[in-house]
C-alpha positions as CSV (number, residue, x, y, z in Angstrom):
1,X,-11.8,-3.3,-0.1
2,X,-10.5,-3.0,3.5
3,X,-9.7,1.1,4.8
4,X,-6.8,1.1,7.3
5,X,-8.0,4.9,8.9
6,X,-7.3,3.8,12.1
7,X,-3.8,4.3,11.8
8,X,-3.7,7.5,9.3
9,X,-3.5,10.8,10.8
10,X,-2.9,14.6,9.7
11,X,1.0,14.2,9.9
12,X,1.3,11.3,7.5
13,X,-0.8,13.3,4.8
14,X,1.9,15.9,5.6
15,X,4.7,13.6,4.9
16,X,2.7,13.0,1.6
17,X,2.7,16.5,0.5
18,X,6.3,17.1,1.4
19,X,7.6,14.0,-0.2
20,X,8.7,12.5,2.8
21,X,7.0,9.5,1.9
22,X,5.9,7.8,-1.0
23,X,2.6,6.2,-2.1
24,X,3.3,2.7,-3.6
25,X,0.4,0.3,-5.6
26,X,1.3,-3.1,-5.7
27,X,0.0,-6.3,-6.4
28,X,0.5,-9.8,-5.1
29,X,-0.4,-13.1,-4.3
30,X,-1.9,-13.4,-1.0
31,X,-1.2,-16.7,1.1
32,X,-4.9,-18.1,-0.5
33,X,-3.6,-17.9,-3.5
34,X,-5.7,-15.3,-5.0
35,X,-4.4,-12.0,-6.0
36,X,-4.7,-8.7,-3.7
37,X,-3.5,-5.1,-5.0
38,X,-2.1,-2.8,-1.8
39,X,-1.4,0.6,-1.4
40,X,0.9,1.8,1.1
41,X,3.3,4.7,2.1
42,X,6.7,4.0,2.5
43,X,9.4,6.0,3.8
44,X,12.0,7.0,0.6
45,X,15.0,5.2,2.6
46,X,13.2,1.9,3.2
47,X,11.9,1.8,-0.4
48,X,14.6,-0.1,-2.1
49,X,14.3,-2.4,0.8
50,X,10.4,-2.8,0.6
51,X,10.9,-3.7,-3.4
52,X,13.9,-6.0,-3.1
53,X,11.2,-7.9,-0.6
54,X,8.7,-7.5,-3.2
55,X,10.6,-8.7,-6.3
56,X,11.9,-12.2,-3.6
57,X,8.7,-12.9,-3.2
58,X,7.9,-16.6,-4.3
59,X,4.1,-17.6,-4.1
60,X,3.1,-19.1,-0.7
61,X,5.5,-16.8,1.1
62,X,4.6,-14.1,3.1
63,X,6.2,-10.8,3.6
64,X,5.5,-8.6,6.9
65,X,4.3,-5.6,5.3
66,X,4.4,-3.5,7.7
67,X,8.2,-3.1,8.1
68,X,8.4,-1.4,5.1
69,X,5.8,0.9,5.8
70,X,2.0,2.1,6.4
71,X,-0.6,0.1,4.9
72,X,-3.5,2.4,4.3
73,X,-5.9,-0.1,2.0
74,X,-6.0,-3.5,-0.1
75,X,-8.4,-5.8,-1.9
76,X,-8.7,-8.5,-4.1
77,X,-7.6,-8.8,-7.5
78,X,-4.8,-7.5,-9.9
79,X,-5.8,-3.8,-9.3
80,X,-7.8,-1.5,-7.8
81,X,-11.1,-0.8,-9.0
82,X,-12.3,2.6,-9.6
83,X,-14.7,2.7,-7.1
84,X,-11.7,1.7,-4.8
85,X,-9.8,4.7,-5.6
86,X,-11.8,6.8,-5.4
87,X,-12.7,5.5,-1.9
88,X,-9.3,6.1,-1.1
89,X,-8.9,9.3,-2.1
90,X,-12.6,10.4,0.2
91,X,-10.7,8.8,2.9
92,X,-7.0,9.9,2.9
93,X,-7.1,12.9,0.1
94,X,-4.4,11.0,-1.8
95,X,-4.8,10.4,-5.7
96,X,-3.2,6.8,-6.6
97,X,-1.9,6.1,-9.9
C-alpha cells in the first residue's frame, strides 16, 4: 500500500467532517494490467465528473487522477485489505467503507 501524507493536512480532514468533500473507494485497472483499489477525496461538484471518467474507462487507458481530486492511498488488487484500512485510518482519521 502506498500513503500519500505528504499532501494531506488539517484543512482537508476539515472539509471531511463538514462534507465538503467526499471519500471515494474505487477499483481499476492500472496500465500493467493488474488491478489497484484507490481512495481519494473528491470535491461534491467534480464528483459526477470524476465517475463519468471512471465509468469511460477502457483497459490500457489512463486517467489523470488527480483532476478530479486528492489521492490519499492505493494498492494492488480488487480492494483494500484490512490491514490497509486500517492504516488509513492511523494516518488520515478517516473510516472507508
Amino acid at each position: 500500500m502506498n500513503i500519500q501524507k505528504q499532501q494531506f493536512n488539517f484543512l482537508d480532514q476539515q472539509k471531511i467532517q463538514d462534507g465538503a468533500v467526499l471519500v471515494q473507494k474505487f477499483s481499476m485497472q492500472g496500465t500493467d494490467g493488474n488491478p489497484y483499489w484507490y481512495v481519494m477525496l473528491i470535491a461534491p461538484v467534480r464528483y459526477e465528473e470524476f465517475i463519468n471518467a471512471l465509468n469511460a474507462h477502457k483497459p490500457g487507458d489512463t486517467i489523470d487522477l488527480n483532476q478530479y481530486g486528492l489521492l490519499i492511498a492505493y494498492g494492488p488488487g480488487e480492494e483494500a485489505d484490512e490491514d490497509s484500512l486500517a492504516k488509513i485510518k492511523e494516518e488520515f482519521d478517516i473510516d472507508v467503507k
